[in-house]
VEXDREN-2710 file (C-alpha; in Angstrom, 1 decimal):
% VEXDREN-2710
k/r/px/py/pz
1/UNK/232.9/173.3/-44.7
2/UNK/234.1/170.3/-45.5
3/UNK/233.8/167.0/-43.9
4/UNK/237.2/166.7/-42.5
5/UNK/238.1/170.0/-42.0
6/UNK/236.8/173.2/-39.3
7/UNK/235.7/176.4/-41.2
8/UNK/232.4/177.8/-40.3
9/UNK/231.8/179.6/-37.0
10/UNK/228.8/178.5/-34.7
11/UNK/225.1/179.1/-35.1
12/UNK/224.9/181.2/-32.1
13/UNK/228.0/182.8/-30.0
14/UNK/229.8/180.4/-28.1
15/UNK/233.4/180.7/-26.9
16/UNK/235.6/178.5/-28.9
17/UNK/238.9/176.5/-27.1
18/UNK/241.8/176.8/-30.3
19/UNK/244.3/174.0/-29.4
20/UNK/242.4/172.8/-26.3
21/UNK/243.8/169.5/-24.9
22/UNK/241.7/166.7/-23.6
23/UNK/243.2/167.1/-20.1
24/UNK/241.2/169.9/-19.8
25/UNK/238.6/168.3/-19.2
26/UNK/239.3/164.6/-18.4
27/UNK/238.1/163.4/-14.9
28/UNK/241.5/162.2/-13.0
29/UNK/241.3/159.0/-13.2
30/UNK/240.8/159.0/-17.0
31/UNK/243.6/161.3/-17.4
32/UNK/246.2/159.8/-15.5
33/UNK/245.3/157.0/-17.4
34/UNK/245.3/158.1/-20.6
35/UNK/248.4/160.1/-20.3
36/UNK/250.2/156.8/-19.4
37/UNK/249.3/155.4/-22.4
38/UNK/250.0/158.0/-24.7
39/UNK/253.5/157.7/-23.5
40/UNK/253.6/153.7/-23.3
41/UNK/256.3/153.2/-26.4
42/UNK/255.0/150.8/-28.7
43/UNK/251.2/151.2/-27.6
44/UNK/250.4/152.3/-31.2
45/UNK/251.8/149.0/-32.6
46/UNK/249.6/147.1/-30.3
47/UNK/246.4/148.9/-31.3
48/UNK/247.4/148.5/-34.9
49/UNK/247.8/144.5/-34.2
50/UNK/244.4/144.7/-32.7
51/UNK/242.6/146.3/-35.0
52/UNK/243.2/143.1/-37.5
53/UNK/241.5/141.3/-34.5
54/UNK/238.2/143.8/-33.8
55/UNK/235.6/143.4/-35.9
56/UNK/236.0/147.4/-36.6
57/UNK/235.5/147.1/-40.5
58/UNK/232.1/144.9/-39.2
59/UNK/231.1/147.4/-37.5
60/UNK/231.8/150.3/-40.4
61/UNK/229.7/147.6/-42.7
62/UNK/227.1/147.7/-40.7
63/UNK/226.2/151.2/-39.8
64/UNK/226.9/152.2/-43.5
65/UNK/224.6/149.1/-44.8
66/UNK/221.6/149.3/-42.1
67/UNK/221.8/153.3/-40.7
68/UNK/221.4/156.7/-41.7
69/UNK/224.7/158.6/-41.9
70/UNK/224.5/162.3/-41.2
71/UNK/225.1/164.8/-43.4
72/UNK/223.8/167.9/-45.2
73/UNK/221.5/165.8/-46.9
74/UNK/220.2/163.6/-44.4
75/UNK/219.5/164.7/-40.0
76/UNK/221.2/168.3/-41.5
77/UNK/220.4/169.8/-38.2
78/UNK/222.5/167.1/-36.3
79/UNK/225.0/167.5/-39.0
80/UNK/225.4/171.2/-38.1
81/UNK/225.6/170.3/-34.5
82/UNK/228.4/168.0/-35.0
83/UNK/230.2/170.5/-37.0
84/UNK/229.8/173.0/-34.6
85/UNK/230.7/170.6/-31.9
86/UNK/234.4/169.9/-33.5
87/UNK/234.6/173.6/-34.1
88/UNK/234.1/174.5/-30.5
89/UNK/236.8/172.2/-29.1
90/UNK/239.0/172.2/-32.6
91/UNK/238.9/168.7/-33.5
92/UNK/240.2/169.2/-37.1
93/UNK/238.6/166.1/-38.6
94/UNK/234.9/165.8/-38.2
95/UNK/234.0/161.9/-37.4
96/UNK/231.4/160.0/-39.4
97/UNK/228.2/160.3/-37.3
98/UNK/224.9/157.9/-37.4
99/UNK/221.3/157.4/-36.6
100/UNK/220.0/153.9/-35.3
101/UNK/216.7/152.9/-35.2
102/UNK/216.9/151.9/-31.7
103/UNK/213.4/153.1/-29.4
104/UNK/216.3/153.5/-26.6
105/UNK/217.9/156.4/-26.3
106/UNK/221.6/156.2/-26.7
107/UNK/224.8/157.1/-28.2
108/UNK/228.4/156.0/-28.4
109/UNK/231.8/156.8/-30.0
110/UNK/233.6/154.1/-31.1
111/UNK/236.6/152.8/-33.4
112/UNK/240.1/152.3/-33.8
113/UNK/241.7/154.2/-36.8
114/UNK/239.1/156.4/-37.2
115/UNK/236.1/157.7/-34.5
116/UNK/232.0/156.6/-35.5
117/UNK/229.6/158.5/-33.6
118/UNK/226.1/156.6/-33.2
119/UNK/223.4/158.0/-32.1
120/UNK/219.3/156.0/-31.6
121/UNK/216.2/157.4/-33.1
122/UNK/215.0/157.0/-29.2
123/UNK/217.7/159.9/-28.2
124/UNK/217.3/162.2/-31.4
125/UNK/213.0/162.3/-30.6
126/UNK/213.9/162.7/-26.9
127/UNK/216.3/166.0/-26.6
128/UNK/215.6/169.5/-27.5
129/UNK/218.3/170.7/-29.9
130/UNK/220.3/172.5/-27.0
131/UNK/219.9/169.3/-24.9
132/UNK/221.2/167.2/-28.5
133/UNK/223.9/169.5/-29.2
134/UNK/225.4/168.5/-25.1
135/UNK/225.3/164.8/-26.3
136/UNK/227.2/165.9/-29.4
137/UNK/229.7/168.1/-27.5
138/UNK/230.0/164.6/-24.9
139/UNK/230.7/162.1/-28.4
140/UNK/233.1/164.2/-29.8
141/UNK/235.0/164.4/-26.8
142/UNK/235.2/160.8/-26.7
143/UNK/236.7/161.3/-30.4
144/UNK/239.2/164.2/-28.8
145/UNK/240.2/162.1/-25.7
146/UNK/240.6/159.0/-28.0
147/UNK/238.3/157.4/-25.7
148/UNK/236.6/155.2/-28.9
149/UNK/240.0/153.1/-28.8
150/UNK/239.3/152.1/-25.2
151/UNK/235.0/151.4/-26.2
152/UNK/235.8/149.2/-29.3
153/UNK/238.5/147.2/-26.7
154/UNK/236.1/146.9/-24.3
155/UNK/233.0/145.5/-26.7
156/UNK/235.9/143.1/-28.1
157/UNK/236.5/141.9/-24.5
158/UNK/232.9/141.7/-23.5
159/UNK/232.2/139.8/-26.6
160/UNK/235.2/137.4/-26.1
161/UNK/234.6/136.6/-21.9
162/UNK/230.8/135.5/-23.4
163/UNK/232.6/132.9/-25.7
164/UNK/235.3/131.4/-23.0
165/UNK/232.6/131.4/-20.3
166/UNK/233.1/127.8/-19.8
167/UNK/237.0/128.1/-19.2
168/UNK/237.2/129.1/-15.6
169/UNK/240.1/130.7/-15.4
170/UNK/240.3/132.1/-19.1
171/UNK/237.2/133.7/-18.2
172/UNK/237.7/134.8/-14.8
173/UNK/241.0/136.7/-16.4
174/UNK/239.0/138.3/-19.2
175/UNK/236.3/139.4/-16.4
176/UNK/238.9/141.3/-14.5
177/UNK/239.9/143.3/-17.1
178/UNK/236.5/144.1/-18.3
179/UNK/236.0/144.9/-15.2
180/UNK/239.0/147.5/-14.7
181/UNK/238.1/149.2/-18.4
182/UNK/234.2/150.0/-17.2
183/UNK/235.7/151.6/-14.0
184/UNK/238.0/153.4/-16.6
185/UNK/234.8/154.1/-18.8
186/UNK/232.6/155.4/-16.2
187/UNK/235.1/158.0/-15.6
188/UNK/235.2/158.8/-19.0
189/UNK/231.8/159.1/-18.9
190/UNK/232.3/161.6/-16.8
191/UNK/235.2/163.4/-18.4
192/UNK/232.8/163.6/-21.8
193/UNK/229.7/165.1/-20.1
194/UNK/232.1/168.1/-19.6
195/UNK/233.3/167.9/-23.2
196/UNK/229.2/168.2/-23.6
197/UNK/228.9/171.5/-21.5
198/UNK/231.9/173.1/-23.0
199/UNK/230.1/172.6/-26.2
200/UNK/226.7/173.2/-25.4
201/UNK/227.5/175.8/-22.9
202/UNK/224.7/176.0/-21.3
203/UNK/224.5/173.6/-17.9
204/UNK/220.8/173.5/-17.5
205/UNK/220.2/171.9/-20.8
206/UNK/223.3/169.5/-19.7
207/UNK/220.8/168.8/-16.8
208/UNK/217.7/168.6/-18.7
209/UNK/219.3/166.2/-21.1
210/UNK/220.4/163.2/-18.4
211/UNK/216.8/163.8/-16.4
212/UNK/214.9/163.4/-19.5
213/UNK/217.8/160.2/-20.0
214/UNK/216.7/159.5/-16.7
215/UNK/212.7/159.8/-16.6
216/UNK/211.9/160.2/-20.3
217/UNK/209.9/163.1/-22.3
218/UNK/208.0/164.5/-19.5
219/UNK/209.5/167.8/-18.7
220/UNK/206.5/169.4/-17.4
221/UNK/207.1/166.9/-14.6
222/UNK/210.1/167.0/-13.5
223/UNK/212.7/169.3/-11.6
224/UNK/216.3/169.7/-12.2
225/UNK/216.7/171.0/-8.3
226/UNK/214.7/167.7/-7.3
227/UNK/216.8/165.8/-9.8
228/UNK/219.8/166.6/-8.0
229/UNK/218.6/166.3/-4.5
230/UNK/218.0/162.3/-5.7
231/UNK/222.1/162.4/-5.8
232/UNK/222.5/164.0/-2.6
233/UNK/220.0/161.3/-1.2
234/UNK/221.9/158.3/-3.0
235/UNK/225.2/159.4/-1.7
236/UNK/224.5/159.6/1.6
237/UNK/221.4/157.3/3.0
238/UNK/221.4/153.8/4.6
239/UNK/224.1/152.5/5.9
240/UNK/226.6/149.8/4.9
241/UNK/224.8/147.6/3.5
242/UNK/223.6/150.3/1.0
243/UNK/227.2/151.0/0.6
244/UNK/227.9/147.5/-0.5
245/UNK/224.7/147.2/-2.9
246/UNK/225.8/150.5/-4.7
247/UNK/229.4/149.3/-5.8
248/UNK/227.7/145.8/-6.6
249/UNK/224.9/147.8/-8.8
250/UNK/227.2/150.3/-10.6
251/UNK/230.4/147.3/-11.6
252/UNK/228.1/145.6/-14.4
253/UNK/227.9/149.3/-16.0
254/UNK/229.7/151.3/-18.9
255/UNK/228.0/154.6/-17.4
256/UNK/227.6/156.0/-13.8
257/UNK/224.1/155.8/-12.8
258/UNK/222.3/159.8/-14.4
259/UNK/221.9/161.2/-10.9
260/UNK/225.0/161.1/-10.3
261/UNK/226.4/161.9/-13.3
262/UNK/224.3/165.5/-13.2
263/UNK/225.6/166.1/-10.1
264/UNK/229.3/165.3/-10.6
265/UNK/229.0/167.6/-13.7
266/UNK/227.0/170.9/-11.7
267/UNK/230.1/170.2/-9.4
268/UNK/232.4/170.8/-12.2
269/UNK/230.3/173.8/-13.8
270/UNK/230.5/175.8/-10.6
271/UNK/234.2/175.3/-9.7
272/UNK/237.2/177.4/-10.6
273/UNK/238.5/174.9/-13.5
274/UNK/235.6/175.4/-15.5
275/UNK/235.5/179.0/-15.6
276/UNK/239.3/179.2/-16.4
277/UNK/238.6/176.9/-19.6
278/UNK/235.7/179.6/-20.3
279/UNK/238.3/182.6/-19.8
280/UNK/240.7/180.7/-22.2
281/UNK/243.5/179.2/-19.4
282/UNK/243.4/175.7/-20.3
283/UNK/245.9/172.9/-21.4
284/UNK/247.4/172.6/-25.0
285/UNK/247.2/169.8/-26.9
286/UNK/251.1/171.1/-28.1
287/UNK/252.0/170.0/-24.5
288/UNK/250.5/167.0/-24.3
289/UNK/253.7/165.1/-25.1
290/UNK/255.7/167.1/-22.0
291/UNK/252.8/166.0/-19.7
292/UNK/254.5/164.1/-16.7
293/UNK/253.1/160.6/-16.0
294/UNK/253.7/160.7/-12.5
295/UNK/252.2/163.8/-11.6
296/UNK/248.8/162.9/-13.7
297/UNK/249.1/159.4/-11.6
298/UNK/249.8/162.0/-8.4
299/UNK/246.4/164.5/-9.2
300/UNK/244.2/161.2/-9.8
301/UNK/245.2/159.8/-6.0
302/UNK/244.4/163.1/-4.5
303/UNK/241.1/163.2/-6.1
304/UNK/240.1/159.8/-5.3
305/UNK/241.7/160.6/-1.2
306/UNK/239.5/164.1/-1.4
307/UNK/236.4/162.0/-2.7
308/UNK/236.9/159.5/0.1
309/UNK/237.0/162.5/2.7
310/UNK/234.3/164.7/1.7
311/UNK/231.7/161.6/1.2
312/UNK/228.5/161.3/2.4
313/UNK/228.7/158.0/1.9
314/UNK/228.3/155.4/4.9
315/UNK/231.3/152.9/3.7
316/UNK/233.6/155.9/2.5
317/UNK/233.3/157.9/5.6
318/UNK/234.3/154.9/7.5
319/UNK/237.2/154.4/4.9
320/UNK/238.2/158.1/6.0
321/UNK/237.5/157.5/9.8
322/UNK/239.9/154.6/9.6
323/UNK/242.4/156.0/7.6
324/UNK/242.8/158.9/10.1
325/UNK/242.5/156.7/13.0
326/UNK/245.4/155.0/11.2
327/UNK/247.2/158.2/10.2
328/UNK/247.3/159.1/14.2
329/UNK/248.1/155.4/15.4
330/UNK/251.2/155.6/12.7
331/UNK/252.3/159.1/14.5
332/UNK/252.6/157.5/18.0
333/UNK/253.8/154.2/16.8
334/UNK/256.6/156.4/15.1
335/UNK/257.1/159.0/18.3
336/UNK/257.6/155.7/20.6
337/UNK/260.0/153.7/18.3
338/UNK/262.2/157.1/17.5
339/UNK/262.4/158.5/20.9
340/UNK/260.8/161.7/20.0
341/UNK/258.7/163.8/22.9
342/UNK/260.3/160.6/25.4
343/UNK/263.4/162.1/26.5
344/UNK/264.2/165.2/28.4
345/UNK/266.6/168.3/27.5
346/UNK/267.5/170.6/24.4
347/UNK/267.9/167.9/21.7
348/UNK/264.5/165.7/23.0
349/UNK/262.2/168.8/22.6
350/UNK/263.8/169.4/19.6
351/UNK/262.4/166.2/18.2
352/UNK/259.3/166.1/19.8
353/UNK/258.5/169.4/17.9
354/UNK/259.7/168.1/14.8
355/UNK/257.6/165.1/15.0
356/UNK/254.2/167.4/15.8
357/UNK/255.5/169.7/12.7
358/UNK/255.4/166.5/10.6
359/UNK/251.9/165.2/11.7
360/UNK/250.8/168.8/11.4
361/UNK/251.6/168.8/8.2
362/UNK/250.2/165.2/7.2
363/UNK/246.7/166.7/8.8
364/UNK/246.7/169.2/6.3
365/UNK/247.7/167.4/3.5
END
């Protein structure tokens, strides 16, 4: 196998996704947002434009001049994982990937034109190789999604709100939007850690991986099943004030925090999406240009309007208690200013059963 082409079959039997499409797997919020993008006309002029702006070919410099790039001859058994990883979810071109001497462990996919995968010496000595080959699996769906264009932006911005910190306005501007794309990123996070697990394909080493993320190299004393119950404690203890601190915590971050990142992704593992990708039903990238804007905009509210009802969490619960409270209010407000359930005879009953057929309905929507 080359490097930019797909041609050898993984080391052990895993189902393979011929043709998948990102949206498969994207969170939402990253979808919806992606997909409007993708059909934004002249988008790809504007990246090119930037790309004379980023310091991209930097960045290329300095991972070739002061890293180790992977490859048969050098990390060869991360080399194989990334192959296998591009084979998996058919990502025809297999990115360049790198090792950092960095004692923290991390990775990232970034780039333009072209997709780098970077990976720290901290992360490589941390994982187990089915706990490294989920990280893989989570880059190269950044590569797949194209979520590296939206990284490299993001450093750019970061970089450039540090520099015009002493224009108020400029920077305030600058903040906003850096602000808006790690909102964007943390849900690609979230999209990616299921890229991970359709490449790895097995969850518990997914869960392994971010507790180890989480607590370090100390298996023997730790518990996935206590992991997890950290999430569940997170989401729903204290009370509004907690509510407050999380949002305030989490908006200076590129990644949710790991608790809730496991959690979000044994969610996804145990519900009926998943297991259709693993039976082979899943979007084609072939249809990605007929996807409909609107209804990706559509699927991304009613995830964020089912989060906000099923939370545990103190501030979103009362979110959803007022929102109801409003949702009835509305419903009489409307009854009293249309007449309907007032009057007497044939054509008032009429409306005052159309009006609890339409507020039936609104309850169950």
């Amino acid at each position: 196998m080359t490097e930019t082409g797909i041609g050898q079959a993984p080391a052990r039997d895993r189902r393979r996704f011929p043709g998948i499409s990102s949206r498969a797997y994207e969170h939402p919020a990253d979808r919806s947002a992606l997909v409007a993008l993708r059909k934004l006309t002249g988008f790809d002029t504007v990246l090119k434009a930037l790309s004379a702006l980023l310091p991209e070919r930097s960045l290329r410099l300095l991972f070739l001049s002061d890293s180790v790039r992977v490859s048969d001859a050098q990390f060869p058994h991360l080399y194989a994982m990334l192959r296998d990883a591009c084979y998996i979810l058919d990502l025809e071109k297999v990115p360049q990937m790198y090792v950092q001497q960095e004692p923290k462990p991390n990775a990232m996919c970034i780039g333009l034109d072209e997709p780098i995968i970077v990976v720290t010496t901290g992360l490589v000595e941390l994982l187990d190789e089915e706990e490294m080959r989920a990280v893989v699996g989570h880059e190269v769906g950044h590569a797949l999604s194209g979520h590296s264009v939206y990284r490299t932006i993001l450093l750019f911005l970061t970089n450039l709100a540090l520099k015009v910190a002493w224009i108020p306005l400029g920077n305030m501007a600058i903040m906003a939007l850096v602000t808006a794309l790690r909102e964007w990123f943390r849900k690609s996070e979230l999209s990616a850690d299921r890229a991970g697990l359709l490449v790895g394909q097995d969850v518990q080493a997914s869960m392994r991986g971010l507790m180890k993320i989480a607590g370090g190299n100390h298996l023997h004393e730790m518990n996935v099943d206590a992991f997890l119950a950290q999430a569940e404690e997170y989401e729903s203890s204290g009370d509004l004030r907690d509510s407050v601190l999380k949002i305030l915590n989490v908006l200076p971050r590129t990644h949710p925090f790991t608790t809730v990142r496991a959690a979000e992704l044994k969610k996804w593992s145990e519900n009926r999406d998943f297991q259709r990708i693993m039976d082979g039903h899943y979007p084609r990238r072939e249809d990605d240009k007929d996807t409909s804007v609107t209804d990706s905009f559509r699927q991304s509210a009613s995830h964020y309007a089912d989060s906000v009802r099923t939370s545990k969490d103190p501030l979103m619960k009362l979110v959803g208690d007022i929102a109801g409270g409003a949702g009835d209010l509305g419903g009489k407000l409307r009854d009293r200013f249309t007449g309907a359930g007032t009057g007497s005879g044939s054509g008032s009953g009429s409306g005052s059963a159309e009006g609890k057929d339409d507020r039936g309905a609104t309850g169950r929507g």
